[in-house]
Phi, psi and omega in degrees: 000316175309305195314282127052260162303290200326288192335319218263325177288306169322269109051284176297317166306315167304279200323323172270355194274324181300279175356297178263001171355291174297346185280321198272319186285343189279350161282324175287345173275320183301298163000280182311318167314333190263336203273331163283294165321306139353290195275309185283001206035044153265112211253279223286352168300323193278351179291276188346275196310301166348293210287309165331296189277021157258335186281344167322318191292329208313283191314353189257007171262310155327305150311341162246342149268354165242030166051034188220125174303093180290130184301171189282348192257335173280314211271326179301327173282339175300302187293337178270308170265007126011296197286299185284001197243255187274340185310293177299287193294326182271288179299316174274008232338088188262336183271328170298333183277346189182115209289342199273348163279326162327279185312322183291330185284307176326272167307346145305287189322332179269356160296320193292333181325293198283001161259006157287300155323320182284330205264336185266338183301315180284340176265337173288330177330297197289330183277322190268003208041072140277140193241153173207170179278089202325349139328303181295287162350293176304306166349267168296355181280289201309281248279320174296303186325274168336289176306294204306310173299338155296320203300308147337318167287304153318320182295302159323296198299323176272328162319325169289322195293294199292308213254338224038042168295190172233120195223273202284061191294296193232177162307308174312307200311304225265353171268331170283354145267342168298295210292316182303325177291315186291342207252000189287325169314307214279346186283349168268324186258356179282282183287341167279331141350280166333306192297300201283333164273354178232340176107358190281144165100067181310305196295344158328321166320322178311321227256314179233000000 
């Protein structure tokens, strides 16, 4: 029976070592990014990676407090925009080489929101038999989205006042990340629809 139990631990430990796989690659790289900047003596090279690899931690904190496994395929997106976000675009300063990736980041990230969402939506479901009405559902994932890109914005706005970055050059900028996070939902809430009256969009299933 002991024998057994070891399998079985064995087993879920591999299953999470897979699981976490994009997170874990997302550290040995930032890890090398501080080791370099280090080595090189650029000390402002080293904050982006620093601050990345405890954020790195985050779904593996998520996941042990709400006692739900995130799939691996979520977590790889996580890990991805990480990378294309402050890695790429800020450390490597990939947003001065190409003014248009900021908005591309922008809009991956309101995708990632709402499947975050789909995903948190979904543990309340299971924990509470709450039942709601797939409308309703679609709601609230765009209505998440939409705030986390203000709130985002907002953050940028104080950051210009308090620190004197420029995050924010004009109105347009700050409307074309609004809108690129909130409407980023629909690329989301359009097959989980689908998922829940047809049955379509399989990975969905992981989520809720």
């Amino acid at each position: 029976m002991r024998t057994v139990d070891n399998a079985r631990t064995t087993d879920t430990r591999a299953g999470a070592f897979q699981r976490h796989l994009p997170l874990l690659a997302t550290e040995v790289i930032c890890l090398a990014a501080v080791v370099v900047s280090v080595l090189t003596r650029q000390w402002s090279d080293i904050i982006i990676p620093a601050l990345l690899i405890p954020a790195g931690l985050v779904p593996l904190l998520l996941e042990h407090w709400a006692r739900t496994p995130i799939p691996a395929w979520l977590q790889g997106l996580y890990a991805a925009l990480l990378l294309s976000g402050p890695f790429l675009g800020s450390h490597l300063h990939f947003y001065a080489v190409w003014g248009l990736w900021d908005t591309v980041v922008h809009f991956y990230s309101g995708i990632l929101i709402a499947l975050g969402t789909v995903y948190a939506l979904g543990i309340a479901y299971r924990r509470t038999d709450l039942i709601t009405p797939p409308w309703f559902e679609a709601v609230v994932v765009i209505a998440v989205s939409g705030l986390v890109a203000l709130l985002w914005e907002m953050s940028e706005f104080t950051a210009d006042i308090v620190v004197g970055t420029n995050a924010q050059r004009n109105n347009t900028d700050t409307m074309v990340d609004l809108v690129a996070g909130t409407s980023a939902a629909l690329l989301v809430v359009i097959p989980l629809l689908l998922h829940r009256r047809r049955g379509w969009f399989a990975a969905f299933g992981s989520l809720v």
